[in-house]
N, C-alpha and C positions, 0 to 999 in steps of 0.2 A: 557266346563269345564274351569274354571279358574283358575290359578297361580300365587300366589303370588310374587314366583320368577322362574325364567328361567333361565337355568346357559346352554350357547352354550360353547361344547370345542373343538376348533380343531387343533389336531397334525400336520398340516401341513401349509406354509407361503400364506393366501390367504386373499381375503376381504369378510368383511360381507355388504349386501347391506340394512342392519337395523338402525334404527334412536335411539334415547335413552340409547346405548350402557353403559356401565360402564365394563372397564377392571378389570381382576384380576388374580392373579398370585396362581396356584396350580403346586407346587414343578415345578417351568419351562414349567408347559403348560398352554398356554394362554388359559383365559377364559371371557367369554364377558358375564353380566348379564344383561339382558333387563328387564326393568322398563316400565310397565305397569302403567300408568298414566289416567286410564280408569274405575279405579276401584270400587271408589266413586263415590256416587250420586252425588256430586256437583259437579267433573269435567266432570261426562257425559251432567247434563244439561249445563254448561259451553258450553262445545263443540258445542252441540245443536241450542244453540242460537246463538253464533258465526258461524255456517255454515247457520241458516236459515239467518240471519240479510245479510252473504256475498252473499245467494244465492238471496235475496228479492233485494239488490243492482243491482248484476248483470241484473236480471231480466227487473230490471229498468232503466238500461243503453242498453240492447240490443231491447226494444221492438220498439223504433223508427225505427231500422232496420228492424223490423219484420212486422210491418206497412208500408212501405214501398214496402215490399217485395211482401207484398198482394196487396196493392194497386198494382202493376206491374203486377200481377198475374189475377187481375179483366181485367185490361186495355187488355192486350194484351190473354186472351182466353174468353172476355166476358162473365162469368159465373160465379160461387161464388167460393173461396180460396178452402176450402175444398171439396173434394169429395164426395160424399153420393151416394150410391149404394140401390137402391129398390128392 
């Protein structure tokens, strides 16, 4: 289910551990309205392609490790990286 708007109220002095926050004052009790920034299609694909392009980076910066690690893995049990069970 989705919501346009989200209104948290809470009577008593504590923190909220939410990102997007917007204060707002109802007769002295705070209220915090969360912004949903997800709601359009253009900021999901946004999003989309900004986590795949960080995730394709990373990928590409860890896989020498990962080669490596196999290589280590051949050398010292003499058999192939992955498991396979018959």
């Amino acid at each position: 289910m989705c919501f346009k708007r989200v209104i948290l109220v809470k009577s008593q002095v504590g923190r909220y551990g939410l990102n997007n926050l917007e204060s707002m004052n109802f007769l002295d009790v705070l209220g915090l309205q969360v912004k949903h920034n997800l709601l359009s299609l253009r900021e999901k694909l946004t999003k989309r392609t900004i986590d795949m392009a960080v995730s394709l980076c990373g990928l590409l910066l860890i896989s020498p490790v990962l080669k490596l690690i196999a290589l280590i893995i051949t050398i010292d049990s003499l058999g192939i990286v992955f498991y396979q069970q018959k």
